[in-house]
N, C-alpha and C positions, 0 to 999 in steps of 0.2 A: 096315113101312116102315123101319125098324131096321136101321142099316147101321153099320159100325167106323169108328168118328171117329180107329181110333190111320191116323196118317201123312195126316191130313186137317187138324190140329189146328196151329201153329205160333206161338212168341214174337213180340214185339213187334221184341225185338233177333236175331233170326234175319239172317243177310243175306239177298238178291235170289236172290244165285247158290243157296244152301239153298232158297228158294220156290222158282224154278225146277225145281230136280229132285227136289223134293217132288210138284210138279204134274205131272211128267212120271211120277214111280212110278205118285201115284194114280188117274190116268186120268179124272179126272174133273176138271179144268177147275178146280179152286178151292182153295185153300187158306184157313183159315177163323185170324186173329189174335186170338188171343183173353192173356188174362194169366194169374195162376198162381193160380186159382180157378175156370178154365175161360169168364169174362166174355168175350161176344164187342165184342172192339176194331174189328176191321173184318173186309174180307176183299179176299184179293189172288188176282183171275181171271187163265188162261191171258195174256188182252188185254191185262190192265196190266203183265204181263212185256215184254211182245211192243213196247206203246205206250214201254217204260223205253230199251228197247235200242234202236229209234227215234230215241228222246229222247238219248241220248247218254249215260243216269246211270251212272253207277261199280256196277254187279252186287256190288260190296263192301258198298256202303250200306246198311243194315238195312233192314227190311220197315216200321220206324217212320215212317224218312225217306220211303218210296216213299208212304204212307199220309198224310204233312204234304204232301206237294207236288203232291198230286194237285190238277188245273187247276180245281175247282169242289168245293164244298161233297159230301160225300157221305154218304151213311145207307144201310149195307147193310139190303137188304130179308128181315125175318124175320116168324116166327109163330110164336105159341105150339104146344108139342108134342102138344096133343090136337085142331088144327086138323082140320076136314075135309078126303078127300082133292078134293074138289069149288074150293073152296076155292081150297087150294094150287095147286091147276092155272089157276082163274081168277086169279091173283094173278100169275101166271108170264105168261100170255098177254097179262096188261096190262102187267108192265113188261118183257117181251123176254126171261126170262130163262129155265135150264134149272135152278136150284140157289135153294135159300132153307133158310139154317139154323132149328133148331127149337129154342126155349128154355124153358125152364122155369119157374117162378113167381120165382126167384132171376136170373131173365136169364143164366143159364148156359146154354151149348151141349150139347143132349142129344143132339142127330139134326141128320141132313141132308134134306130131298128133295130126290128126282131127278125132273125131267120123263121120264124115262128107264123109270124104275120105277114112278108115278103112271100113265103115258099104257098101258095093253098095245097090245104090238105096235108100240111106237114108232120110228118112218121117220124118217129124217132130212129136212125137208122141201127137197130139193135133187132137180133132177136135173140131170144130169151130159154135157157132151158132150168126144169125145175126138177128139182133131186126129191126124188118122191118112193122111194124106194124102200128105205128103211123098215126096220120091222117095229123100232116103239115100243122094245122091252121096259123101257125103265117106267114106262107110262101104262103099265098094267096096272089093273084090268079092264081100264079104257078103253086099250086098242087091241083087245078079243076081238073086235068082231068090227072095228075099221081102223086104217090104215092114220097114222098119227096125224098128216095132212087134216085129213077130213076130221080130228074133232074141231066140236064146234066154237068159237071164242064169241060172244054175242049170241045172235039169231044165224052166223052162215060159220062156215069150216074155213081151219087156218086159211087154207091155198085157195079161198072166194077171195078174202081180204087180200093175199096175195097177188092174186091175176086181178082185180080191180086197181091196185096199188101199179100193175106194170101197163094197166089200156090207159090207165088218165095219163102217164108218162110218155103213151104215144107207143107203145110196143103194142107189135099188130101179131104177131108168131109167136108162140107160145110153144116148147117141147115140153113133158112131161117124161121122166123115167117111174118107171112102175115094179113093180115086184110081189109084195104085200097086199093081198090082198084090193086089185088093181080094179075089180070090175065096178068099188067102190068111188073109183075114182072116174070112172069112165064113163058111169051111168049116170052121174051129175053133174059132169062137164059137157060130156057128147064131144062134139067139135067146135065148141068153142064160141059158136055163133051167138047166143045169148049173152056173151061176156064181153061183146067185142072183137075177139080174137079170133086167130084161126088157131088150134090145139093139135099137136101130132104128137103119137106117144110114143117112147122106146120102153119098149118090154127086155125087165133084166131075168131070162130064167131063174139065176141063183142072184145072190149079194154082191155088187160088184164094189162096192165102197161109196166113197164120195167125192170119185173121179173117175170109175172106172166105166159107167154109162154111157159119159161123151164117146168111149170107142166105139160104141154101138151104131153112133151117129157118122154119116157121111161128112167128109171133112167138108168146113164151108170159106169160102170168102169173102166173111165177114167177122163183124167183133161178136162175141156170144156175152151174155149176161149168164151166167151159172149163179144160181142164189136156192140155196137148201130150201124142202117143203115147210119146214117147220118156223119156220122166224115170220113173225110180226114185224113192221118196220114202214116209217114214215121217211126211210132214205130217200132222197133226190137222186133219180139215176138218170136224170139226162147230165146233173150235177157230176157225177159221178165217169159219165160217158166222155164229156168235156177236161174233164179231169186224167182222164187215160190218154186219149189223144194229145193234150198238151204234155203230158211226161213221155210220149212215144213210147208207151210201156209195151212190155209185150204179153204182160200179166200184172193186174192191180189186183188188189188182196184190201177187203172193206173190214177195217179195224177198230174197235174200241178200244175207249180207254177202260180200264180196269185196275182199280185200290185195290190193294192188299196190305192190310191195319194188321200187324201185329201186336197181341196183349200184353209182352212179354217183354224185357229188356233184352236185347241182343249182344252177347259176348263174341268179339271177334278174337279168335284165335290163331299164333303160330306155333302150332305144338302147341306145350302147354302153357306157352307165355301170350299174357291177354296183351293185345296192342289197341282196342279200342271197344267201346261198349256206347251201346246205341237205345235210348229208353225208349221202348211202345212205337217202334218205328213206322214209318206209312211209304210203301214202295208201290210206283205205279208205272203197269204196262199197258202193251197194247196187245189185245186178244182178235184171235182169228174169228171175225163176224159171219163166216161163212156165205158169202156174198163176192164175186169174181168177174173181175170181167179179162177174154182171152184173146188174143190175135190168132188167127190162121195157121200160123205157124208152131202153136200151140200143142195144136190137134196130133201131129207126127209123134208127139213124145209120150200119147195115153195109148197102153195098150189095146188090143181089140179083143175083148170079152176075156178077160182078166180083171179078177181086185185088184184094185187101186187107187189110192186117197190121195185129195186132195194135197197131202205134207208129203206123199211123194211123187208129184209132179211140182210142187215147188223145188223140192228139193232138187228135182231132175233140172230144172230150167235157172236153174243156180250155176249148178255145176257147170253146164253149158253156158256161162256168162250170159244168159239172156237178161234180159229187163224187167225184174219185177218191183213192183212199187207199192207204199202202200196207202189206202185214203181212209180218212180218221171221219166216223160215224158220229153225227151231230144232234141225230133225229133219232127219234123215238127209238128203239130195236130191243127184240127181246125174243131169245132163242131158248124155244120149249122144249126141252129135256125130260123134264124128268115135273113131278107132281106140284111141289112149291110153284114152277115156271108156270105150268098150266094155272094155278089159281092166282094168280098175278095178273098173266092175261086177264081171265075176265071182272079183277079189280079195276085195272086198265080201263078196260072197255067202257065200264060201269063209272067208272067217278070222271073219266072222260082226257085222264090222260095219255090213251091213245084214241084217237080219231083218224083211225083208217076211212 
């Protein structure tokens, strides 16, 4: 079970921005705070990155501050280093998690588990459906004669880069919704076998939206990964998967950050009396990454064979006080639209700032 704790391991006084791209080298979701005897202090997951930059905190702030101001009492979950591997897996399934450090009779950090490396053969338990639908107008005259998906970004098509991005993640199902010109899609996927995956398609006769397709599909009981044909993206979605279940969401919504620089001094007015003026101001939101993951429960509020977008089944599971949440996009992502988007990608590709 023995695995390298160097670049797992980090100070109290570390900042946010160092946990960050510590968790982003080691691959594994977790950075372990421990002090200068190896004592484990706490630990700081992919989430409570994700939950900081949400939150508004300063990525300056040490790993101390992020570990004082966490919103409730915490005790990371450990076990001793001669634990069963029986055990440790029962201890993971009852509290949600994939990581539990291993200590020694001194409460020093000796090891890590992984649910990864305990489970053989481990699946990530998601499956996946892919919004492939669209017609790709803005992307003429490209997509005359194939489906927006399939251009190509590199040597393979957006949705190769895609379905490779969700098999290394451990997603074994694969749904495709189709409409547009579909047999372009069909006849270079097949069933999926070559990619890893198993592939099953839903066929939309007309335009259903970019929610409306799930109704085509049999309700399941399971989490779905809903993530548009067209975005490029180096998201973590087991990151992401971990991140839902610990907010008990019943719908996460994968969000950027997005500046918007204005060039212009801004006049606030009431009526015609100015009460404040703002020079070249710089306001920043968070935009819908087109990327979802759904509960079961879900499924009841998308109609069946009916449009219907995404903004309104948010909207529906609002109203209905359900739980939506949302997780803030760290990695690479880039949603092809329109001509500029496309020649970006394959800048991307080419100088190597994205490596799908």
């Amino acid at each position: 079970m023995s695995i390298q704790l160097e670049g797992l391991l980090i100070s109290p006084d570390s900042t946010i921005l160092e946990a960050m791209a510590c968790i982003d080298r080691n691959a594994k979701g977790i950075m372990l705070v421990v002090d200068d005897e190896t004592h484990l202090i706490g630990t700081i997951t992919d989430g409570d990155i994700r939950r900081s930059i949400l939150a508004g905190i300063d990525l300056n702030f040490t790993v101390q501050n992020l570990l004082d101001h966490r919103a409730t009492a915490y005790h990371p979950i450990t076990a001793p280093i001669d634990t069963p591997k029986s055990s440790l897996i029962r201890l993971m399934n009852e509290y949600s998690i994939r990581h539990i450090p291993l200590l020694d009779e001194k409460s020093r950090v000796v090891d890590l588990a992984l649910l990864s490396d305990l489970v053989k053969d481990y699946n990530t338990p998601l499956t996946a459906v892919i919004m492939a639908g669209g017609l790709g107008t803005r992307l003429r005259p490209l997509t005359n004669d194939l489906p927006k998906p399939m251009l190509p970004v590199g040597d393979r098509p957006i949705m190769d880069h895609l379905i490779t991005s969700l098999q290394n993640a451990g997603i074994r199902i694969v749904n495709i919704t189709t409409h547009y010109k579909p047999d372009k899609i069909r006849e270079y996927f097949r069933d999926g076998h070559d990619f890893g995956v198993k592939i099953n398609y839903v066929s939309e006769d007309r335009p259903l939206g970019t929610a409306g397709g799930l109704g085509l599909m049999p309700a399941k009981d399971e989490t779905l990964l809903v993530i548009n044909g067209d975005i490029l993206t180096q998201l973590n979605f087991r990151a992401m998967l971990d991140y839902h279940k610990e907010s008990r969401a019943d719908m996460t919504i994968a969000v950027r950050k997005y500046d918007l620089h204005i060039p212009y001094g801004i006049v606030e007015c009431d009526g015609p009396k100015v009460h404040r003026v703002q020079e070249k101001p710089l306001f920043s939101f968070f935009v819908n990454a087109g990327i979802y993951m759904i509960e079961p429960i879900v499924h009841s509020y998308i109609p069946n064979n009916r449009r219907f977008d995404m903004t309104d089944l948010i909207s529906c599971l609002l109203n209905e006080s359900l739980t939506v949440v949302s997780f803030p996009v760290i990695e690479y992502w880039l949603d092809i639209g329109q001509h500029e988007d496309y020649e970006r990608a394959q800048l991307d590709m080419l100088n190597g700032r994205c490596t799908l």
